[in-house]
SETI-834186 format. One record per atom (N, C-alpha, C): x, y, z. Coordinates in steps of 0.1 Angstrom, whole numbers, padded with zeros to 4 digits, always signed. Atoms other than C-alpha are relative to their C-alpha. Layout:
REM residues N
XYZ
...
This chain:
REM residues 343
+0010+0010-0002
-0219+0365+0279
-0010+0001-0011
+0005-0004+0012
-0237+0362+0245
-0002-0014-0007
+0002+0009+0009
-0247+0334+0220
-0003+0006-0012
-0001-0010+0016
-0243+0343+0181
-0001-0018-0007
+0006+0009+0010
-0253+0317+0151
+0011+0002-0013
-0013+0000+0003
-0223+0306+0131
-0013-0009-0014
+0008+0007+0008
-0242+0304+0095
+0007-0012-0008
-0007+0013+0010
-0233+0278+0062
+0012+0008-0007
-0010-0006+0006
-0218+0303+0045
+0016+0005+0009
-0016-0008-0014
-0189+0314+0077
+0004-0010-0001
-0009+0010+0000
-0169+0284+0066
+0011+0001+0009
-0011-0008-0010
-0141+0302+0082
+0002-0003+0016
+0006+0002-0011
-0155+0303+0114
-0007-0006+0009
+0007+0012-0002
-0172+0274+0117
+0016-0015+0003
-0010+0004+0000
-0138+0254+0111
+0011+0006+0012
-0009-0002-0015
-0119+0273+0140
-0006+0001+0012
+0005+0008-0011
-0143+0264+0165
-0003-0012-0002
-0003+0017+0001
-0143+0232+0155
+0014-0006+0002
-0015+0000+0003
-0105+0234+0151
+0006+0001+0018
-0010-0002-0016
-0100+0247+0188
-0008-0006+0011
+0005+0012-0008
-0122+0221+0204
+0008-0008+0011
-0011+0012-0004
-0106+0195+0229
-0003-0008-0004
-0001+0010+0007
-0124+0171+0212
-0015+0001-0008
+0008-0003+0014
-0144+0172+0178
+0004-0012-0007
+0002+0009+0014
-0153+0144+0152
-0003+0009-0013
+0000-0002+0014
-0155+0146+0116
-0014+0010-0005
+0013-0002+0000
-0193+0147+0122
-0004+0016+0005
-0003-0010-0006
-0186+0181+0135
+0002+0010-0008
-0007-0008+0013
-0172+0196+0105
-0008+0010-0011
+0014-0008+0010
-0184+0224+0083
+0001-0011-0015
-0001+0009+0014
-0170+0199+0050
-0012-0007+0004
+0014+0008-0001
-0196+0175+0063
-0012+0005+0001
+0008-0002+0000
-0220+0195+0070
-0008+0009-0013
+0007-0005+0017
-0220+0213+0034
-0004-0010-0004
+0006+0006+0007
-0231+0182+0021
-0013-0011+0005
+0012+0006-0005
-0262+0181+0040
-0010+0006-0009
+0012-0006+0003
-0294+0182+0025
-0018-0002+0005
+0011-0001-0005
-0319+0177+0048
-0006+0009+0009
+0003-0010-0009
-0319+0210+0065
+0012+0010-0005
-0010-0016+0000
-0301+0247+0070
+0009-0005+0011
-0008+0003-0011
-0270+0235+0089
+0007+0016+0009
-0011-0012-0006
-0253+0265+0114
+0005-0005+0012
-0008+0004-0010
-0231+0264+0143
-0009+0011+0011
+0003-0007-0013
-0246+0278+0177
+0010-0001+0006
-0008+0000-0008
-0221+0290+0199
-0004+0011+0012
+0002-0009-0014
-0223+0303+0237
+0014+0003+0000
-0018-0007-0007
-0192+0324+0251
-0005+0008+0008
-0002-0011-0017
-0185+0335+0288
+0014-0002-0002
-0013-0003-0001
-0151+0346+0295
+0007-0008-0011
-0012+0006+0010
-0124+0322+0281
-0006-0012-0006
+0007+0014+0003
-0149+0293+0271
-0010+0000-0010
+0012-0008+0010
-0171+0290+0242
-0008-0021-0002
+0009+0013+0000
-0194+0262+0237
-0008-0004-0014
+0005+0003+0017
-0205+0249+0198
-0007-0008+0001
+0010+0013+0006
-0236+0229+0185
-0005+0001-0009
+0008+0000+0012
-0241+0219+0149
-0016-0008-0001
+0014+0004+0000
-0275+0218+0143
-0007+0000-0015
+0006+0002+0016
-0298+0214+0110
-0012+0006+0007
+0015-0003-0002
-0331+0235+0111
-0007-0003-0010
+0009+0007+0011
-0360+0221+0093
-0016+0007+0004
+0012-0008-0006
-0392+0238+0090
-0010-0010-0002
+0010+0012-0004
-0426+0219+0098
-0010+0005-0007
+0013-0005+0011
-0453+0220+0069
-0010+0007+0007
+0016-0004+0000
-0485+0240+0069
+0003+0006+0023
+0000-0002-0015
-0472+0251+0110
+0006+0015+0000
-0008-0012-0001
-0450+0284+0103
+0008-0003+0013
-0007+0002-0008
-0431+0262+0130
+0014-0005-0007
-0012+0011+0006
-0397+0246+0129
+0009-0008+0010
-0004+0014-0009
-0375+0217+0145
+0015+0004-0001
-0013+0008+0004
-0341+0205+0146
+0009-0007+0004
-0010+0014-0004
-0316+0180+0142
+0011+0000-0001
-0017-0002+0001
-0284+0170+0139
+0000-0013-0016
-0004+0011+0013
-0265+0148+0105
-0001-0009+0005
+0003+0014-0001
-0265+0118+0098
+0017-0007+0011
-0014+0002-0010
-0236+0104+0129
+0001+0005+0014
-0003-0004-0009
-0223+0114+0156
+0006+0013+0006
-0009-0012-0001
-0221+0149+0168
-0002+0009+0011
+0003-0007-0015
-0236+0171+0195
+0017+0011+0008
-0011-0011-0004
-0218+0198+0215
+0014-0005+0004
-0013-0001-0002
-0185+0208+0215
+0008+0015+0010
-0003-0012-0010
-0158+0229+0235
+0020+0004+0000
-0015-0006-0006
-0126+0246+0243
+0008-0008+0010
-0005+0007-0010
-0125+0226+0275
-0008-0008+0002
+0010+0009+0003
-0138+0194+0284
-0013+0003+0010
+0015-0004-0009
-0176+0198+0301
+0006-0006+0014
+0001+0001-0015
-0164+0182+0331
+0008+0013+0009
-0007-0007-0008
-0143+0209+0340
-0002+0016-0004
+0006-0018+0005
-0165+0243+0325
-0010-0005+0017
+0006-0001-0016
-0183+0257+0360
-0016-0002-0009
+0021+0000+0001
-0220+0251+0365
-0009+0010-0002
+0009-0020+0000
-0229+0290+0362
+0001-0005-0018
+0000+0000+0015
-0215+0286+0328
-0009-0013-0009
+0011+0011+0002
-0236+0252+0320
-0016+0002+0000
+0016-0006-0002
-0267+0267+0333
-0001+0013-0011
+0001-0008+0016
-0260+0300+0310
-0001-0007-0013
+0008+0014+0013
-0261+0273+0282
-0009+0005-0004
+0018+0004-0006
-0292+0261+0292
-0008+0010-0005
+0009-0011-0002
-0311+0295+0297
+0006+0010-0014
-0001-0011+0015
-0297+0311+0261
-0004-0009-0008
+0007+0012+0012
-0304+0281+0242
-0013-0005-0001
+0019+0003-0002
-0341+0275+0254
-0001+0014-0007
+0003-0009+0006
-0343+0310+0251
-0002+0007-0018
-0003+0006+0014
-0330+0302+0214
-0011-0005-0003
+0014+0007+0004
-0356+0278+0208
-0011+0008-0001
+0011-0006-0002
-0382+0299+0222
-0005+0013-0011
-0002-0009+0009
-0375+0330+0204
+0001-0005-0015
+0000+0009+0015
-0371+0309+0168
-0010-0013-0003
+0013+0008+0008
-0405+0291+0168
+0009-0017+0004
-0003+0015+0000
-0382+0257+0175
-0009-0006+0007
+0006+0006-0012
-0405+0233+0191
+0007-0010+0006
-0003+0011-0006
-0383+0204+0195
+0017-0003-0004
-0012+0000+0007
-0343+0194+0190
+0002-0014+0001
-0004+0011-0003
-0333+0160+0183
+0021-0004-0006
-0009+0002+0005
-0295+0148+0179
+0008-0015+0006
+0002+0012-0010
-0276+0120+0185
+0017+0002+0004
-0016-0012-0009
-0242+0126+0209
+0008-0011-0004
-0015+0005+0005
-0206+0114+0206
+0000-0010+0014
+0000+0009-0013
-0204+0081+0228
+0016+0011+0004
-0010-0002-0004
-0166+0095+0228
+0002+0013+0007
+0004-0016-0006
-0172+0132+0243
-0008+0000+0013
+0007+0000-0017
-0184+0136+0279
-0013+0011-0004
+0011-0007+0004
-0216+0156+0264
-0008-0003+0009
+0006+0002-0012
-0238+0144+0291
-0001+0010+0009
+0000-0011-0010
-0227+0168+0315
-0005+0011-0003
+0006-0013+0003
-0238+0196+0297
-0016-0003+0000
+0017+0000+0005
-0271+0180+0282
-0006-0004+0014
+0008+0006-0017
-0282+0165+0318
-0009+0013+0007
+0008-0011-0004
-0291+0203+0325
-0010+0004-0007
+0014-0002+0010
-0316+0206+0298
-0006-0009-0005
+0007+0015-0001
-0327+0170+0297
-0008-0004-0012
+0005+0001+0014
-0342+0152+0270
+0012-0013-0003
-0012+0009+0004
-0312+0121+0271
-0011-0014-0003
+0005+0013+0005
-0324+0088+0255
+0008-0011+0000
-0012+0006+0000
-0305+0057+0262
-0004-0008-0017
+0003+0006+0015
-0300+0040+0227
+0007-0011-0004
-0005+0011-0007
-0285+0008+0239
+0014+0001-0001
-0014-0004-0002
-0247+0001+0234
+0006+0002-0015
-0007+0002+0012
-0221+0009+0206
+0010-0002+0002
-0010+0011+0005
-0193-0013+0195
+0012+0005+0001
-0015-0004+0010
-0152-0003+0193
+0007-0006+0005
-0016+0010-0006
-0118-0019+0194
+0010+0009+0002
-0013-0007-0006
-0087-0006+0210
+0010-0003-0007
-0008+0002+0010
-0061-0002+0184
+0014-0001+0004
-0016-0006-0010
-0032+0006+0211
+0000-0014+0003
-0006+0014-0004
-0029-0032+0216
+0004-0009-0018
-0003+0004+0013
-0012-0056+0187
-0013-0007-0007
+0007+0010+0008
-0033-0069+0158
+0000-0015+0001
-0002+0015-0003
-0027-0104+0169
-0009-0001+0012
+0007-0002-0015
-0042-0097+0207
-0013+0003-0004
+0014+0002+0007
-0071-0087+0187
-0007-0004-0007
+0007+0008+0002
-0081-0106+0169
+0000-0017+0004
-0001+0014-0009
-0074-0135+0195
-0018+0000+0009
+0008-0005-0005
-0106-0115+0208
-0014+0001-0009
+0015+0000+0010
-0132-0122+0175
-0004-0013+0007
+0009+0010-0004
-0157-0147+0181
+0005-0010-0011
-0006+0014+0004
-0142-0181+0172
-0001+0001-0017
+0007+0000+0013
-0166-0183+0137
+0008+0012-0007
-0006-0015+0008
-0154-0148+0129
+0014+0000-0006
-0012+0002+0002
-0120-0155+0129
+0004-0011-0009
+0000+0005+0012
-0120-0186+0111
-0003+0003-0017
+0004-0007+0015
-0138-0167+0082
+0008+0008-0007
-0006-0012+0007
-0118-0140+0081
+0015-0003-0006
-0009+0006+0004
-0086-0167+0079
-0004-0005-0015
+0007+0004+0018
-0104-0179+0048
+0000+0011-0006
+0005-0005+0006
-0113-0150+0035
+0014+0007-0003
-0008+0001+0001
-0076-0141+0035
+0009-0003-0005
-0008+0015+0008
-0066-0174+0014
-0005+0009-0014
+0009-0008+0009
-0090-0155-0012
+0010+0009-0007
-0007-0014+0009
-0071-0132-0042
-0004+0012-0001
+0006-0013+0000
-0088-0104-0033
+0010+0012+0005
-0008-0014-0002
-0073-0069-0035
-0004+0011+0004
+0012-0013-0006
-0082-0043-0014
+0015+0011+0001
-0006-0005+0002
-0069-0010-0023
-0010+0013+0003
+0006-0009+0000
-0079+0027-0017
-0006+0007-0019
+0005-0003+0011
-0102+0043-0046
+0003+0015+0000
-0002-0010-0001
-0095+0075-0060
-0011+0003-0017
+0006-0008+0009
-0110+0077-0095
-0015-0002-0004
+0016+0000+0004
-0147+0083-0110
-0005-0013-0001
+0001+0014+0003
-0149+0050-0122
-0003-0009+0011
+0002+0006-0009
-0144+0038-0091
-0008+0002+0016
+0009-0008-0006
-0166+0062-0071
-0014-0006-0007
+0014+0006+0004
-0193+0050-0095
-0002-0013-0004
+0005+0017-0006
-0191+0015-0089
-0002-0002+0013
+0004-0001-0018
-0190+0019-0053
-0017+0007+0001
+0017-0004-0003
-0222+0042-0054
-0009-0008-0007
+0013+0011+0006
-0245+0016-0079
+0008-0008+0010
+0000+0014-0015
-0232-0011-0053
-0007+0004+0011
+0006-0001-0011
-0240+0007-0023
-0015+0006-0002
+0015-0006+0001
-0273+0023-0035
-0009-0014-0005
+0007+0014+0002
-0281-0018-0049
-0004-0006+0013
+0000+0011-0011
-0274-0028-0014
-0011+0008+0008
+0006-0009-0004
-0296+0003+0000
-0017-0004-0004
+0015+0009+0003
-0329-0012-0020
+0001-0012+0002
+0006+0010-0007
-0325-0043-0010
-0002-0003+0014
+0004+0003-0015
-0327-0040+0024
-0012+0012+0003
+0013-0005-0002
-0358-0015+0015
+0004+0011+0010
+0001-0013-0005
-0338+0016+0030
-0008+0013+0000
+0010-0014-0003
-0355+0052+0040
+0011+0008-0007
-0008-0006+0011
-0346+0074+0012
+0011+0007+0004
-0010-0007-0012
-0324+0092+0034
+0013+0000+0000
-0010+0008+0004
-0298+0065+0030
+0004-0003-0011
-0001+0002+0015
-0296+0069-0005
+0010+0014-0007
-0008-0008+0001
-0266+0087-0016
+0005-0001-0016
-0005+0005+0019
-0255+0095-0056
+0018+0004+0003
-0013-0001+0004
-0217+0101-0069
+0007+0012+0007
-0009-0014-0003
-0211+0136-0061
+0003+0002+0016
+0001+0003-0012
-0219+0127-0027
+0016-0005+0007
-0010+0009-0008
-0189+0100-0020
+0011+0009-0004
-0015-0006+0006
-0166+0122-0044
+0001+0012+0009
-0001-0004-0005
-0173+0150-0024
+0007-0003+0014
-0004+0007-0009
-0167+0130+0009
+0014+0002+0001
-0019+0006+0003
-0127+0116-0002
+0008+0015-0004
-0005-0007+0006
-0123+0149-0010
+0012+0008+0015
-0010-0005-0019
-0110+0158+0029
+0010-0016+0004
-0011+0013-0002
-0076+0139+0036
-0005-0007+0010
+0003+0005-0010
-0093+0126+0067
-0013-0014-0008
+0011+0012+0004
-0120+0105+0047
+0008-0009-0014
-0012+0011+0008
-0107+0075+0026
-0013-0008-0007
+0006+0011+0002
-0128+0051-0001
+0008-0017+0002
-0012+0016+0002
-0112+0014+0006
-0013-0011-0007
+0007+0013+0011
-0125-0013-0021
+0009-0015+0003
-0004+0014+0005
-0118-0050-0026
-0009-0001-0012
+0000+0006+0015
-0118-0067-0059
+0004-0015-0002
+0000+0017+0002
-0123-0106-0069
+0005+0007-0016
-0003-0004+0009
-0102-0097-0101
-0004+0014-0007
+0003-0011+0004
-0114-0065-0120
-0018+0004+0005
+0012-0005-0008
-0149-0066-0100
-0002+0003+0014
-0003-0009-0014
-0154-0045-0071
-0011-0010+0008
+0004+0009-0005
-0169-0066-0045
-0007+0004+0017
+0001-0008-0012
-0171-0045-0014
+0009+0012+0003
-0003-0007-0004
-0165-0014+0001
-0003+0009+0010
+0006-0006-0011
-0166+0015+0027
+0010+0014-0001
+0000-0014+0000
-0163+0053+0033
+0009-0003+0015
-0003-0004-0018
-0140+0056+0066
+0003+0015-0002
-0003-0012-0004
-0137+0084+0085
+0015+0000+0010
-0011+0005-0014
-0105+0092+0110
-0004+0017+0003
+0001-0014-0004
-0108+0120+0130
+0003+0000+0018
+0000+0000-0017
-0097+0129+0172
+0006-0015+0002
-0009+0011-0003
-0076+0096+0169
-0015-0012+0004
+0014+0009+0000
-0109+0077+0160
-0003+0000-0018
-0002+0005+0012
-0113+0056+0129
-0017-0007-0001
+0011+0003+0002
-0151+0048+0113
+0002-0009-0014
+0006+0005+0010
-0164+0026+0090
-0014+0010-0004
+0008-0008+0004
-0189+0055+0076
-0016-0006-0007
+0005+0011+0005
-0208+0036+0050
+0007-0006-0007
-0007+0011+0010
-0201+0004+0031
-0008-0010-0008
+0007+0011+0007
-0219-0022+0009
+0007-0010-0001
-0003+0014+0003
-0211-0054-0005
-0009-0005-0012
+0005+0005+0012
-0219-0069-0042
-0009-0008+0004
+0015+0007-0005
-0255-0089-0041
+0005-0011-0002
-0007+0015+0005
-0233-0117-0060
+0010-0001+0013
-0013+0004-0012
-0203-0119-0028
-0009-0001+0013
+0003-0004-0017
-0230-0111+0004
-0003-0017+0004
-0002+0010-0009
-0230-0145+0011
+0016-0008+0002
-0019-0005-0001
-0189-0147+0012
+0002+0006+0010
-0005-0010-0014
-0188-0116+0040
+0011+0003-0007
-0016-0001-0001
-0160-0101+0023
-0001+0013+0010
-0002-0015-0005
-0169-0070+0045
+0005-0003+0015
-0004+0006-0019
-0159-0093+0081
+0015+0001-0008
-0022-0005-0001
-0122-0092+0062
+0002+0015-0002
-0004-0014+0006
-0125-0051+0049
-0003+0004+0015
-0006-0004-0016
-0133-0046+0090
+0010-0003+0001
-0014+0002+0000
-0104-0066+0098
+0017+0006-0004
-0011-0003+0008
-0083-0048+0072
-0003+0020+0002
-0006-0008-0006
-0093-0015+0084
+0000+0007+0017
-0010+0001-0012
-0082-0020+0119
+0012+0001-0006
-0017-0001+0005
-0051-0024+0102
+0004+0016-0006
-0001-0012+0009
-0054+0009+0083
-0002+0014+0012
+0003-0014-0007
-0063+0028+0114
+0013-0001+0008
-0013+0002-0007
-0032+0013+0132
+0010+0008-0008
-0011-0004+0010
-0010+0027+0102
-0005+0019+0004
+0003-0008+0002
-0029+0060+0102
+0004+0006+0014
-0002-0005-0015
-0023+0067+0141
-0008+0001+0006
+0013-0001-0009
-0054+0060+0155
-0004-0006+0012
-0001+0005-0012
-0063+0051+0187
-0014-0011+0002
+0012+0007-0001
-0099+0036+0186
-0007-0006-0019
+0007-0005+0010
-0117+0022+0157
-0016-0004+0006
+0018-0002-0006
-0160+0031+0162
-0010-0012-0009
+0004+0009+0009
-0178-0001+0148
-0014+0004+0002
+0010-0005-0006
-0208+0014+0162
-0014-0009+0005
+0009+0007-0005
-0242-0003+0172
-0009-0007-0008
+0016+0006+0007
-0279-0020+0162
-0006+0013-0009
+0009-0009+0001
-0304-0004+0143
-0011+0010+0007
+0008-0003-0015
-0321+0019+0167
+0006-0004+0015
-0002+0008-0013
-0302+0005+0190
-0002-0007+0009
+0000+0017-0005
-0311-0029+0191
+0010-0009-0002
-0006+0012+0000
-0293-0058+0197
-0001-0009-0012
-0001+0015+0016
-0296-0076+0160
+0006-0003-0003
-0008+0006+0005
-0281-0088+0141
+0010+0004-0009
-0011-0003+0001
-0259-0063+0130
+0010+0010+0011
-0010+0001-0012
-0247-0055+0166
+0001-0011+0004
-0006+0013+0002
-0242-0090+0166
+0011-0002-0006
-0015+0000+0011
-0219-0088+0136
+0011+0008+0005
-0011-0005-0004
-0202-0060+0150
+0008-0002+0014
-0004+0006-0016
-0198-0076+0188
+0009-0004-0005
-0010+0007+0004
-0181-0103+0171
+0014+0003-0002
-0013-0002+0000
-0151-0085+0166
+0007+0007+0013
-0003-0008-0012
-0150-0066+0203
-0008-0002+0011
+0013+0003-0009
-0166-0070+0235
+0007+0015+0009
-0001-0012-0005
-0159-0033+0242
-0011+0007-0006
+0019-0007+0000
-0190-0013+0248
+0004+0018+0002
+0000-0012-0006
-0197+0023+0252
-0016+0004-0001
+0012-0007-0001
-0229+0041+0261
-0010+0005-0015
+0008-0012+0015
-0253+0050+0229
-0008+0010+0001
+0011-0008+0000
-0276+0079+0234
-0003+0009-0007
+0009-0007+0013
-0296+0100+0215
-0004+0015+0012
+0007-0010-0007
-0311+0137+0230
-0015+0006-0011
+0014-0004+0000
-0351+0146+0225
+0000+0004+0006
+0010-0008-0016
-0359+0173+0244
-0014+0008-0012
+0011-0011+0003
-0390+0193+0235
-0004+0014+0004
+0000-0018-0004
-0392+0232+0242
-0019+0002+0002
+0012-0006-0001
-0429+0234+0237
-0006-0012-0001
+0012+0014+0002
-0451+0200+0245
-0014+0004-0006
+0011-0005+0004
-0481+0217+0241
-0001-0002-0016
-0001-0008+0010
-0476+0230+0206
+0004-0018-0007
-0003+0012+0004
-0456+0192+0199
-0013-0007+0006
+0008+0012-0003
-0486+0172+0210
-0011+0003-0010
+0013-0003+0012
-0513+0194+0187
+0009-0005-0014
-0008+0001+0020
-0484+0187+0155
-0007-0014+0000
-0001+0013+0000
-0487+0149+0165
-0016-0001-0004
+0017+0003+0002
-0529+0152+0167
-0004+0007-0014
+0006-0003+0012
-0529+0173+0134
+0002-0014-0011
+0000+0008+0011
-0515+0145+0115
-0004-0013+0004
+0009+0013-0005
-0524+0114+0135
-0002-0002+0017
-0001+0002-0012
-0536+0108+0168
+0002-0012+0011
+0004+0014-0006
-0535+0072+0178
+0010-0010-0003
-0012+0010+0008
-0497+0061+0167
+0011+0000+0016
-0006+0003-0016
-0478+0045+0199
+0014-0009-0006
-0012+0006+0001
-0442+0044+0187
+0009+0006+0000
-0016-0005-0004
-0403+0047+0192
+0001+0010-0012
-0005-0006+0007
-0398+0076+0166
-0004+0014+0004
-0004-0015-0005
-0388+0114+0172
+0011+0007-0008
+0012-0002-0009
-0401+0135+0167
-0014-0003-0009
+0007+0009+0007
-0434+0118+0158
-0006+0001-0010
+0009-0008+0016
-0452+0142+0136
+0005-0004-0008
-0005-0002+0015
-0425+0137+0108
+0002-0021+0003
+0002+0018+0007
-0430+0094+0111
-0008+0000-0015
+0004+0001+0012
-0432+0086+0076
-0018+0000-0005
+0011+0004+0005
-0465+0074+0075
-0014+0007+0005
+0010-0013-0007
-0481+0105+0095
-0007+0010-0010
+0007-0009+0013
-0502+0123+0071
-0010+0010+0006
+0010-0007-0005
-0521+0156+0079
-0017-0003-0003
+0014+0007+0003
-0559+0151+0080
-0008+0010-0008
C-alpha cells in the first residue's frame, strides 16, 4: 500500500501503466505528454495488492507564492486503472483518497484541476474526493452501425451540404511531409487569430510533426487543386476516433469543407476499427454554436465534466485576494484568469 511519482523522464514506465489499463486514451500517453509545455507532467500511481491506480498530472508553480497547482493536458484524461473503478473495493478508493490529499498536502499543491474521459467510469473514484463540475454534454457517433444509417441521422441542412460538398473536386488525403505539416500549421495558427484564441491554442511545426509521429495520430487534408483548404489532427485510441485539432482556409470557411472532412473521418475510423468517433462539445460547455455544428451530425450525448477540487481553501482564497478581489466568474482556478494581476 504505497503511492510513488512516475517522472517525464521513466518513459518506460509510464507507458506500461498506461499500456496495462482497461481503458486509456491517447490523452493518457507519455508521447503526448512529452510535448507539453505548460507544466512538469508525471504519472501518480497508488498500488494495494493486485490493483494500481494512475493519474497524469502537470504541476505548475504559482508566482511570487513558493506554492503550486495542477492540471491536466489539453483533452481528455483523468485517472486510470488495471480494473475498471466500478469493480476496485471501497477500502481501496478511499486509500486513494487519503494518499493523494496527503500528496497534495505534503507538496504545497493548493488545488487540482482536470478534465475526465466522458468514456471511463472516473466518477466513481473522484465522487470520494469531490470537486466534480458538470460541463454540459459532449457529442459522438456510433460507428458499429452502417454509414448510410448515419448519416440518415444528420440534421437535414447538414446532409444536403455535405452531398454538395461531395460534387466538389476536392482531394482529401493523409499528410506526411514538411511541406505539408507547414501549411497545415500557418492555416491552423491563421484560423487561431482570427477567432482571437488564448495563446495556449497556438501550436508551431514541430508540434503537429511530432504529434503524426505515433501510428495512432494521423494528419488528413483536403485540397481544391494544389491548395490545402482544410484539415485535422485525429486521434484513435481504446477503439475511439477524435478530431484533435483542425482549421479551415479563411478563403473556403464559408464552403464548410470541414462538415465533409467530419463525414469523411467517420469513414476513416470505420476503416481503422473503431468503435466511437468523439466530436466532442461547446466551448466551456455551452451549447453554441459549435455544439450546434457538432449535434448536427449525432443526437448521441454523453456526460461532460471537469474536476476542481481545492486541498487548501483558505490559502486558494488569499491567491484570489492577492491578485484581485472582486472578479465573479466561471474560471479555475481563478488566481491564474488572464486578466488577474498581483497588486
Amino acid at each position: 500500500m504505497a503511492y510513488r511519482l512516475i517522472n517525464f523522464q521513466q518513459s518506460e514506465e509510464w507507458t506500461a501503466y498506461v499500456r496495462n489499463s482497461v481503458n486509456y486514451d491517447f490523452y493518457h500517453t507519455w508521447h503526448y505528454h512529452s510535448l507539453e509545455k505548460n507544466g512538469d507532467p508525471f504519472l501518480f500511481v497508488y498500488e494495494e495488492s493486485d490493483v494500481f491506480i494512475a493519474l497524469p498530472l502537470l504541476k505548475r508553480e504559482i508566482a511570487n507564492s513558493g506554492l503550486y497547482d495542477l492540471t491536466s493536458v489539453y483533452g481528455y484524461s483523468g485517472p486510470i486503472s488495471n480494473r475498471k473503478f466500478a469493480d476496485i473495493s471501497d477500502q481501496i478508493l478511499e486509500n486513494f483518497k487519503y494518499f493523494f490529499l496527503n500528496f497534495m498536502n505534503t507538496g504545497r499543491y493548493i488545488c487540482v484541476f482536470c478534465r475526465l474521459n466522458p468514456f471511463i467510469d472516473q466518477k466513481v473514484l473522484i465522487e470520494k474526493i469531490g470537486g466534480i463540475s458538470d460541463n454540459g454534454k459532449t457529442v459522438y457517433m456510433d460507428l458499429s452501425i452502417s454509414i448510410e444509417e448515419q448519416r440518415t441521422g444528420y440534421e437535414k441542412r447538414m446532409g444536403r451540404q455535405i452531398r454538395h460538398l461531395r460534387k466538389m473536386p476536392y482531394i482529401i488525403k493523409e499528410a506526411k511531409t514538411k511541406g505539408e505539416i507547414r501549411s497545415f500549421t500557418a492555416m491552423y495558427n491563421e484560423n487561431m487569430l482570427r477567432l482571437k484564441a488564448e495563446k495556449n491554442y497556438f501550436f508551431n511545426e514541430d508540434y503537429f510533426a511530432a504529434i503524426i509521429k505515433e501510428d495512432s495520430c494521423k494528419l488528413i487534408v483536403m485540397y481544391d487543386g494544389i491548395k490545402m483548404i482544410c484539415g485535422a489532427i485525429i486521434m484513435c485510441c481504446g477503439g475511439i476516433i477524435r478530431n484533435h485539432l483542425s482549421a479551415t482556409a479563411v478563403d473556403y470557411v464559408n464552403q464548410s469543407p470541414s462538415k465533409l472532412l467530419t463525414d469523411e473521418i467517420s469513414i476513416i475510423g470505420r476503416q481503422l476499427g473503431m468503435k466511437y468517433f468523439h466530436l466532442g462539445g461547446g466551448l466551456g460547455g455551452r451549447e453554441d454554436s459549435l455544439f450546434k455544428f457538432k449535434s448536427s451530425f449525432s443526437n448521441l450525448f454523453l456526460e461532460d465534466s471537469t474536476w476542481k477540487f481545492v486541498s487548501d481553501t483558505f490559502v486558494y482564497n488569499d491567491l484570489i485576494k492577492e491578485r484581485k478581489s472582486d472578479l465573479n466568474i466561471n474560471y479555475f482556478p481563478l488566481y491564474r484568469y488572464p486578466e488577474m494581476i498581483i497588486k
